[in-house]
Steps between C-alpha positions, in 0.01 A plus 500: 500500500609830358542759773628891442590726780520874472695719731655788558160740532514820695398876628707735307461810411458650113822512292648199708540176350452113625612101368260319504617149499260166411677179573347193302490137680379196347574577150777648309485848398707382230327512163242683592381818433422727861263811515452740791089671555383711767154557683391862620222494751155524299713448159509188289917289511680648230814369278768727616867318355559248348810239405521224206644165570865563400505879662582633178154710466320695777171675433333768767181665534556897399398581846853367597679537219831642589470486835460131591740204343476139528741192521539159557767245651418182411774323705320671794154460357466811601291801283562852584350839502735813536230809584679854488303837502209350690221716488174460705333368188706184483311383882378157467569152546720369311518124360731271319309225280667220268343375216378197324655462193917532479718672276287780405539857458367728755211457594246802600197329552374355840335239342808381390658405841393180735671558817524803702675642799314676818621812412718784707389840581587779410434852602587818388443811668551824378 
């Protein structure tokens, strides 16, 4: 059984900038492609970065564009998300999810992804 842990959530103030980590057990990270969404209170989860299988191609939502990057080390199965220039917009939780399928591009869509983390907080405050 696939399980994804996400960490590294805090209270920081605008213009700072967090890791968030998400550590895979259970399966290899290897091979697959990783995305990162978030969940604003009242608001629908949302694609915010994403990484193909081989970490050649990331993809992120324009919201974050520039600010946020993604990364992956598979021989850690670990998925990261570097957050700089936070702004109080970006609070929400924030999940890790793997797909289905392997070897793919990046993937944008939620449907796309089987297994997801618990998510990490993080707040923003201006």
């Amino acid at each position: 059984q696939v399980q994804l842990v996400e960490s590294g959530g805090g209270l920081v103030q605008a213009g700072d900038s967090l890791r968030l980590s998400c550590a895979a057990s259970g399966r290899t990270t290897s091979g697959y492609a990783m995305g990162w969404f978030r969940q604003a209170p009242g608001k629908a989860r949302e694609f915010v970065a994403g990484i193909n299988w081989s970490g050649s191609n990331t993809q992120y939502a324009d919201a974050v564009k520039g600010r946020f990057t993604t990364s992956r080390d598979d021989a850690k199965n670990r998925v990261y998300l570097h957050m700089n220039s936070l702004k109080p917009e970006d609070t929400a939780v924030y999940y890790c999810a793997l797909p289905r399928s392997r070897y793919t591009d990046v993937l944008a869509g939620m449907m796309s992804y089987a297994d997801w983390g618990q998510g990490t907080q993080v707040s923003v405050s201006s």
